[in-house]
C-alpha positions, 0 to 999 in steps of 0.5 A: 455791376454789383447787384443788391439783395432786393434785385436779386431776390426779385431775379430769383423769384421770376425764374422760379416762376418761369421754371413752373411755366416750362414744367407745366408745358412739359408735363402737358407735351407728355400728356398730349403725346400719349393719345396719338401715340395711342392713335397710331397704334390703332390706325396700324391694326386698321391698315393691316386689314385693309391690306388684307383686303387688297391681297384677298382683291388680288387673289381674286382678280390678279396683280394691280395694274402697274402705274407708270407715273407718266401725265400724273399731277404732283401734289406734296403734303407735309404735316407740321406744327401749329404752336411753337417751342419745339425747335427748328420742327417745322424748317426741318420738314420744310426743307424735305418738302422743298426736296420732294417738291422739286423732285416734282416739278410744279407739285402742289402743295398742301401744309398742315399746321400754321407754323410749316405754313411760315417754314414754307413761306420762308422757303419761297413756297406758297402752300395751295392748301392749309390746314389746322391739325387737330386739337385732339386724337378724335379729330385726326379721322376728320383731318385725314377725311378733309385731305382725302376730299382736297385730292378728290377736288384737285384731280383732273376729270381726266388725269390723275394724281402723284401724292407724296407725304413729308413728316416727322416720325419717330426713329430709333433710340428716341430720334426723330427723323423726317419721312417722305412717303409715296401714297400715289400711285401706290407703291410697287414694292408694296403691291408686289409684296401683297402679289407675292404673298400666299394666301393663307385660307382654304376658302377663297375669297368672295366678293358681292361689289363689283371689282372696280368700287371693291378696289375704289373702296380699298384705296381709299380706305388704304389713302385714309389710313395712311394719312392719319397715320401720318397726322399721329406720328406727326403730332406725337413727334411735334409734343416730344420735340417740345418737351425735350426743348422744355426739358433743356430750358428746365436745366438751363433755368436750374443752372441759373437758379444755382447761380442766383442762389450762389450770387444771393449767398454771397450779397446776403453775408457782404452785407452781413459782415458789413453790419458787423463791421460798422457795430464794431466801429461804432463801438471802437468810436465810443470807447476812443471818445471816452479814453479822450473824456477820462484824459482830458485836464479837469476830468473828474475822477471816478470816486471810490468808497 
């Protein structure tokens, strides 16, 4: 159906509107990833003391006892988003969590962001737990400080827990990828390579807690790094994957600006030549209707002097 010059421009000037909208989103996924990117930097210089502090405890006291897994009871975490426009996010790790879940037979699970909680409803998963991720950098100590607490009152007064982490992290050449983490019981090959690990100092390490809340602290300290961690790299991967879907509709609303442009151009020089056509008519018109007046009998001639 041929459209006209008006309809056009109003077509025109609700994708330029629309283009500013996807452009502003855009710039904002580039702008909100940067502090959390900034966050997990840091949180990666305070895991690294933490361990430390686990190899100076094992130095001390000897390896960690080895967990067997054994009457451990499973809980899954999986971190997503809570706003939209960044694709198929959230099913991805939805169906990570689903694996891990089923890996673990009747694991808990605890979901972060309303948008994994909906990925996970369509999985037939109904999440014990759910939590908002913050809106801010400064609120991911509070959210890793609220899942701590949720395991502490999930855990059995005379059992223990199996907590595994589901997430999007970033991976090479800007992909992303999802990770499933063991957090607990914490992992061998991770306390094998602390065991393993010469100490570095001439000083011997001293402590004045006694070894079981020295211990206590340091896991729990290493379970809070470990979930900020997981919260940042969850949230900086959320706003890439949205500004690449607002880079992709930016292109495809250029391509159809082009094409708008292209169809204007065209309506704008039909109707142009259309105009012409009818002045040049009309005048044709005249000049017929006086060639008859000049040749009709009786006519008066034009005088000359």
């Amino acid at each position: 159906m041929a459209q006209t010059l008006e309809l056009l421009t109003h077509r025109t000037g609700t994708m330029r509107s629309i283009r500013g909208i996807v452009r502003t989103m855009k710039t904002m996924s580039a702008i909100n990833a940067l502090p959390y990117e900034q966050a997990a930097q840091a949180m990666a210089g305070y895991r690294s003391t933490v361990l430390d502090g686990l190899h100076a405890f094992v130095q001390r006291h000897g390896a960690l006892p080895a967990e067997t897994g054994r009457g451990l009871s499973p809980v899954v975490i999986a971190f997503g988003s809570d706003h939209g426009l960044c694709g198929n996010y959230n099913e991805i790790v939805a169906e990570r969590a689903d694996a891990a879940r089923a890996a673990m037979p009747g694991a808990r699970v605890i979901c972060v962001g309303v948008q994994m909680e909906d990925a996970l409803s369509g999985l037939g998963i109904r999440p014990e737990q759910v939590l908002l991720p913050p809106a801010t950098a400064d609120g991911l100590g509070r959210l890793a400080g609220r899942l701590i607490a949720l395991l502490d009152a999930m855990r059995a007064p005379d059992g223990d827990l199996a907590v595994s982490l589901v997430f999007m992290q970033r991976a090479a050449h800007g992909q992303q990828e999802v990770a499933v983490q063991r957090l607990l019981p914490l992992d061998p090959a991770m306390t094998g390579a602390i065991a393993h690990r010469p100490w570095a100092s001439r000083s011997l390490p001293y402590f004045s807690l006694p070894p079981d809340q020295l211990l206590a602290a340091l896991i729990r300290s290493y379970l809070f790094a470990e979930m900020f961690r997981a919260a940042a790299e969850a949230l900086v991967t959320e706003n890439a994957a949205r500004l690449a879907r607002m880079q992709q509709a930016e292109q495809s609303i250029d391509e159809q600006l082009e094409e708008l442009t292209g169809e204007m151009r065209s309506v704008r020089q039909s109707e142009i030549t259309t105009e012409l056509l009818d002045v040049i008519i009309g005048f044709e018109a005249l000049k017929d209707r006086g060639r008859k007046k000049r040749g009709k009998p009786g006519a008066e001639e034009p005088s000359g002097e």
